[in-house]
BAKE-949987 format. One record per residue: residue in three letters; x, y, z of N, C-alpha, C, O in turn. Coordinates in steps of 0.2 Angstrom, whole numbers, plus 5000, padded with zeros to 4 digits. Each point is the difference from the previous one (the first is absolute). Layout:
N
ALAXYZXYZXYZXYZ ...
END
This chain:
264
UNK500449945000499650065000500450065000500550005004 UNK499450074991500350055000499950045006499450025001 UNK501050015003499850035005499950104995500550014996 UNK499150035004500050094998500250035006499750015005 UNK501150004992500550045003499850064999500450045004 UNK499250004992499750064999499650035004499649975003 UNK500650114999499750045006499449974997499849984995 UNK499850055012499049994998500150064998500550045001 UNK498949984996499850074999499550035002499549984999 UNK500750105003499750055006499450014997500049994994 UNK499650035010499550044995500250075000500550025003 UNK499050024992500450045000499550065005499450005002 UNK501050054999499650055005500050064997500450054999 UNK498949944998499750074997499950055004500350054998 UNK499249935009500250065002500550065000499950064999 UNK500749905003500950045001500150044995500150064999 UNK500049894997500250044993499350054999500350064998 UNK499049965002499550045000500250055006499650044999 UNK500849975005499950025006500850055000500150055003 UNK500549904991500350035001500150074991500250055000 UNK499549924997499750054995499750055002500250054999 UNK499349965005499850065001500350025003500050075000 UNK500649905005500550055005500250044995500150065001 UNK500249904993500550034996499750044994500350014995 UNK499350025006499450044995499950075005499850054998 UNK500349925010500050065005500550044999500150064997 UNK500349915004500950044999500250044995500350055001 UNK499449914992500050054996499950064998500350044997 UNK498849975007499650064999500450045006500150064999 UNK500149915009500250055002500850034998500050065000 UNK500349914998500650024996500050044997500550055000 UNK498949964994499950054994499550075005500050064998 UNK499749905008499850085003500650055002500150065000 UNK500249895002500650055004500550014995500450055002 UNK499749934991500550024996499650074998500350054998 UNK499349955001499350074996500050055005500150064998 UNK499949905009499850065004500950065000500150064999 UNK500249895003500950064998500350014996500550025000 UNK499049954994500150024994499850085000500450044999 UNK499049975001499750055002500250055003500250054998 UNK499949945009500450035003500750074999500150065001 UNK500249874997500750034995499950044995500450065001 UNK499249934994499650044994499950075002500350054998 UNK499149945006499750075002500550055006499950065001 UNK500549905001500550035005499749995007500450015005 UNK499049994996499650005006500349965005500049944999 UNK500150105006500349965008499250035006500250015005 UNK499350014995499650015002499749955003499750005005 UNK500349964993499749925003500449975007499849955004 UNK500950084996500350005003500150045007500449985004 UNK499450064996500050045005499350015003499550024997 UNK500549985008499349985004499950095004499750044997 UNK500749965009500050065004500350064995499850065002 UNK500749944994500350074999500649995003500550034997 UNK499549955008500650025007500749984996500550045001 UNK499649904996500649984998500250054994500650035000 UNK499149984998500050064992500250075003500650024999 UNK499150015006500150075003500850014999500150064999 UNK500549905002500750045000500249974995499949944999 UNK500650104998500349994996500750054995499950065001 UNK500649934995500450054998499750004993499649954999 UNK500550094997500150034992500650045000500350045004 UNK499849934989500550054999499850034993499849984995 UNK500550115009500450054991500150015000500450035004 UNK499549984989500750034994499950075001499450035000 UNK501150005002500350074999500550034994500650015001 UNK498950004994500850044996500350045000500550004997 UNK499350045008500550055002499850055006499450005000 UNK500950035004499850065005500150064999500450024997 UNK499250015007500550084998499750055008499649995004 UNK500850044996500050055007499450055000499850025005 UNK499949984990499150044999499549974996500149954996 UNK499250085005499549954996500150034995499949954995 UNK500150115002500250024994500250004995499850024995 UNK500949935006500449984998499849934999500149984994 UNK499649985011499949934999499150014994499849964996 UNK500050075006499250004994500450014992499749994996 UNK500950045003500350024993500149934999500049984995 UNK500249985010500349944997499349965000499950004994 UNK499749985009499549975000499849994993499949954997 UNK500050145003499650004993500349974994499649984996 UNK501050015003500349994996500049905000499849984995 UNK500349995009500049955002499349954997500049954997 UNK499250115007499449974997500149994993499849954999 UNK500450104994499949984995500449944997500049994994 UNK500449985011500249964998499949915004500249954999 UNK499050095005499949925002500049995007499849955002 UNK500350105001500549995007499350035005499750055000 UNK500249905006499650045005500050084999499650044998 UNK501049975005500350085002499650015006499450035001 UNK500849955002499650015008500450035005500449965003 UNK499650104999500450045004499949965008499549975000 UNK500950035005500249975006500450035001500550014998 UNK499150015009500650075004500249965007499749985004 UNK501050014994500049985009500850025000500350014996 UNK499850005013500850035001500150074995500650014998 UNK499050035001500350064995500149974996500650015000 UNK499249954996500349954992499250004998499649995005 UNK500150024989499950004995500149954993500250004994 UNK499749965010500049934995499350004995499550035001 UNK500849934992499749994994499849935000500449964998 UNK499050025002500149915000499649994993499650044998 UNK500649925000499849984993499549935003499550004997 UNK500649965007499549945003500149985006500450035004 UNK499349924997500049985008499949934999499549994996 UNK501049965006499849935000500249965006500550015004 UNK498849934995500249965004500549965004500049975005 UNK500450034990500649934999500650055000500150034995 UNK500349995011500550014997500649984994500450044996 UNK499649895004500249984992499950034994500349994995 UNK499150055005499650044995500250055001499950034995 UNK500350015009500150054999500950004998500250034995 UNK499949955007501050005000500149964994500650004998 UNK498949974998500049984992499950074996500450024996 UNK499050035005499850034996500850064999500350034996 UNK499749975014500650065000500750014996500450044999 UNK499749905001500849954996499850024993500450024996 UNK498849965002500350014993499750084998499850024995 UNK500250035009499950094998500650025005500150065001 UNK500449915002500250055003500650014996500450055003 UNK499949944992500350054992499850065001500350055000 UNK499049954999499650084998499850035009499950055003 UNK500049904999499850055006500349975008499749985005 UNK501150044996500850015003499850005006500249965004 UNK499050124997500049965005499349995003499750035004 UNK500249914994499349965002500449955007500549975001 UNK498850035002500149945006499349985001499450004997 UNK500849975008499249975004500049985008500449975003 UNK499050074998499950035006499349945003499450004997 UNK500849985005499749945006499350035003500150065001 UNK499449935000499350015003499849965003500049944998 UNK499950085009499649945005499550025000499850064998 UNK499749895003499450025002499649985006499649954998 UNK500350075007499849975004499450015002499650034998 UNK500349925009499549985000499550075005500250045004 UNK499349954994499650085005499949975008500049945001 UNK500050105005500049995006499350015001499750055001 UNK499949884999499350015001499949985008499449985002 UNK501250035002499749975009499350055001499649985005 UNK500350084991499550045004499549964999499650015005 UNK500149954990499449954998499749955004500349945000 UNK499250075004499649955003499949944996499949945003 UNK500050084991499549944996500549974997500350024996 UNK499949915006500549954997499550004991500350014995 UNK499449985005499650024993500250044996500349984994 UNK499750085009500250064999500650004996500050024994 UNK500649975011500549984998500349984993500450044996 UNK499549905003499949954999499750044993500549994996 UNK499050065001499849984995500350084998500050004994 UNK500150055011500650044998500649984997500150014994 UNK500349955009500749954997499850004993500450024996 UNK499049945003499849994992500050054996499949984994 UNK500150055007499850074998500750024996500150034995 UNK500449935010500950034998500249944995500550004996 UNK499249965005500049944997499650014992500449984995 UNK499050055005499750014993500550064996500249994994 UNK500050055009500550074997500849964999500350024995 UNK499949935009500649984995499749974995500350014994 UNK499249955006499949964994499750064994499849994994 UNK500250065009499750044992500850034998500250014994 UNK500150005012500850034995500149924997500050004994 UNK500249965007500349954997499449984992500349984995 UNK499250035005499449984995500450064995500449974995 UNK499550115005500150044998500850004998500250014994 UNK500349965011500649984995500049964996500350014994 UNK499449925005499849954995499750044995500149984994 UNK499450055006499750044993500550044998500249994994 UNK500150055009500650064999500549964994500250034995 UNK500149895006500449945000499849994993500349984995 UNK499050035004499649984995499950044995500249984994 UNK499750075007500150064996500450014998500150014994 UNK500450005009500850004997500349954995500450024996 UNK499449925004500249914996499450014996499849954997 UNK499850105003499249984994499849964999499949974994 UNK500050005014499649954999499350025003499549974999 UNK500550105004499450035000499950064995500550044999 UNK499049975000500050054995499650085005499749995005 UNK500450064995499850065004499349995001499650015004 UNK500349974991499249975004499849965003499550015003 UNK500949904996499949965005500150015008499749975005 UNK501050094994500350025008499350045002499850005006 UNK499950044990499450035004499549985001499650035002 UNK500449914997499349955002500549955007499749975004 UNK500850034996500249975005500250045005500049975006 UNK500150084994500150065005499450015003499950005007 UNK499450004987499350005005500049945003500350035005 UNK499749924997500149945002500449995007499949965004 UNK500650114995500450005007499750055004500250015006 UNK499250044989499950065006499349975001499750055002 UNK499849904997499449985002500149955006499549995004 UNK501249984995500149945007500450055006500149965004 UNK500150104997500150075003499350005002499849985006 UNK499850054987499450045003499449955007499750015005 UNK500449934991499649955005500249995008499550005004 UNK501250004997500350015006499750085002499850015006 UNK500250044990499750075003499449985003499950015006 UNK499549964989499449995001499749965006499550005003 UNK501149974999499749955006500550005007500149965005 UNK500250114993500550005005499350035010499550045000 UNK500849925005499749995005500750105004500650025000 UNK498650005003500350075003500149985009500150045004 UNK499749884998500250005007499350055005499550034998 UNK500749965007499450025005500450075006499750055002 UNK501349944999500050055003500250054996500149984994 UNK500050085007500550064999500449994997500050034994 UNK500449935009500749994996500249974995500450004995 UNK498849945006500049974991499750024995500149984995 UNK499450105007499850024995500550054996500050034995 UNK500549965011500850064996500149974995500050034995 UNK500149915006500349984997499849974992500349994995 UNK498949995008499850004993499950044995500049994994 UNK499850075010500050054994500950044997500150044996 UNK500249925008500850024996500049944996500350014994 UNK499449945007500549954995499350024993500249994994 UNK499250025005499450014996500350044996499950004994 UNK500750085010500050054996500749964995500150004994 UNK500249985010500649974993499949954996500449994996 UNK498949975002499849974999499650044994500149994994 UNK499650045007499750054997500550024992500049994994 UNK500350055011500750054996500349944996500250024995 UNK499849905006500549974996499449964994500149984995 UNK499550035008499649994994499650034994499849974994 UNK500350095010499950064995500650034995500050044995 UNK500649925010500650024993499949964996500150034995 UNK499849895005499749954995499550014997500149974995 UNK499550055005499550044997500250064994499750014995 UNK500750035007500550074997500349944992499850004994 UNK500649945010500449984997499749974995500250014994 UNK499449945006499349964996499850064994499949984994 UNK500050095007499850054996500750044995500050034995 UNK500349965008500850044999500049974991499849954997 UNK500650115000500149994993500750025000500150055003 UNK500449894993500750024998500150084997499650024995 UNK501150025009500250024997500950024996500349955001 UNK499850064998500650004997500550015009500449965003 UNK499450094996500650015008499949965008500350005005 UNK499049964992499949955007499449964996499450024998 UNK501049914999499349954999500049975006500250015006 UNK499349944990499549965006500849965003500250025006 UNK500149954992500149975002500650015005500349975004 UNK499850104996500450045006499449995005500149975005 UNK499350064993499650045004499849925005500050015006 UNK499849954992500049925003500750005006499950005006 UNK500650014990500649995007499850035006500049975005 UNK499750124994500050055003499749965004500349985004 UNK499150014995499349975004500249965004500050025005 UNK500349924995500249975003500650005004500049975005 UNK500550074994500350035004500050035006500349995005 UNK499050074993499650055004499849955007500150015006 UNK499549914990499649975005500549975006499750005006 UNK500849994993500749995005500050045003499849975005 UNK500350104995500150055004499450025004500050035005 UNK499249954992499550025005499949955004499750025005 UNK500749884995499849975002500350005009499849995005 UNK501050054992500450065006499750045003500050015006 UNK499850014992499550075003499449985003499850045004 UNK499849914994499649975003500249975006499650025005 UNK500849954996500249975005500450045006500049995005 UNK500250074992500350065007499650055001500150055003 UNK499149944994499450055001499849945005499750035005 UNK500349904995499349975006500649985004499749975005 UNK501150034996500650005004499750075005499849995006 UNK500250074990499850055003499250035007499950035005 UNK499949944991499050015003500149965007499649995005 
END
């Protein structure tokens, strides 16, 4: 008699293999969620989904380009002007009796110390000058709420200078055209105005100081975006200065904002 040396054979288990197909059908679709989702991300440049309170955002440095100083304003608006027709913020900054001319303001100090290396042939004596910015002394605030949605507030204002240098980035490389930038500039002064619209004035004194100082800079910066949205090129200042300008300006209000509610 032949003895069958041959394994027996399993049945097979449908289940498993059915059980492990859909696993393997889950993985894929979360995989392709999360490649879309930072895909996106990246794209649009938006880190807003990342920032909850504000608080992490409030401090931080910029740097700018100064092409040159001079001992009075007189002197530094003849250079200015000369500068805007060629492109350039031309943003006067008076600090120490210096008269500085900033042509932009950037994030990255790497960025600024590239643009400067390749203009400092024509302009000897160009530097860059460091900006902090710091965070506002909200201890007078009762309302951790409060707080909390002030911060944001300095949080929505850097993201509109950094939105407004990427359009600026844009219009320069024509990949926007002056009209695409002013449909995108609207865009940066309607997510402003919404923050104006639902900004909270608090219940004591000291938070209604406060709200009506931060409503008044809120105001004013979106009323210069509004200027800028209407503005028409001209030979001695295009748009495309006039854009530096603006954003430039919004740097030094976001200063100023912050040593007006330092101050109250």
């Amino acid at each position: 008699m032949e003895i069958d040396t041959s394994k027996p054979k399993k049945k097979k288990n449908r289940g498993g293999r059915f059980f492990f197909f859909i696993f393997s059908i889950l993985c894929v679709v979360i995989c392709v969620f999360i490649a879309q989702f930072f895909a996106s991300v990246i794209s649009t440049g938006s880190y807003s989904f990342f920032v909850s309170s504000g608080a992490s955002n409030s401090e931080y440095k910029l740097y700018a380009l100064s092409l040159a100083s001079f001992s009075t304003n007189n002197s530094a608006q003849e250079f200015a002007s000369s500068v805007q027709k060629q492109n350039a913020g031309g943003y006067i900054y008076n600090k120490d009796s210096k008269y500085y001319v900033l042509a932009s303001i950037y994030e990255k100090q790497n960025d600024a110390e590239s643009v400067k290396k390749n203009i400092i042939d024509k302009n000897p004596e160009a530097e860059i000058i460091a900006i902090e910015i710091t965070s506002p002394n909200f201890s007078k605030l009762n309302s951790a709420n409060l707080k909390k949605e002030y911060l944001s507030i300095f949080s929505s204002l850097k993201e509109a200078y950094c939105k407004l240098y990427d359009i600026s980035v844009s219009l320069d490389t024509s990949v926007y055209s002056e009209t695409k930038s002013k449909i995108e500039i609207d865009g940066v002064k309607t997510n402003l105005e919404t923050s104006l619209n639902s900004l909270s004035n608090g219940t004591t004194s000291i938070e209604g100081i406060y709200y009506m100082i931060i409503k008044e800079y809120l105001q004013n910066i979106t009323n210069k975006l509004s200027e800028t949205i209407e503005y028409s090129s001209t030979e001695n200042f295009p748009f495309g200065a006039k854009l530096k300008y603006v954003y430039i300006d919004l740097v030094f209000n976001i200063l100023d904002l912050t040593d007006k509610l330092n101050e109250a």
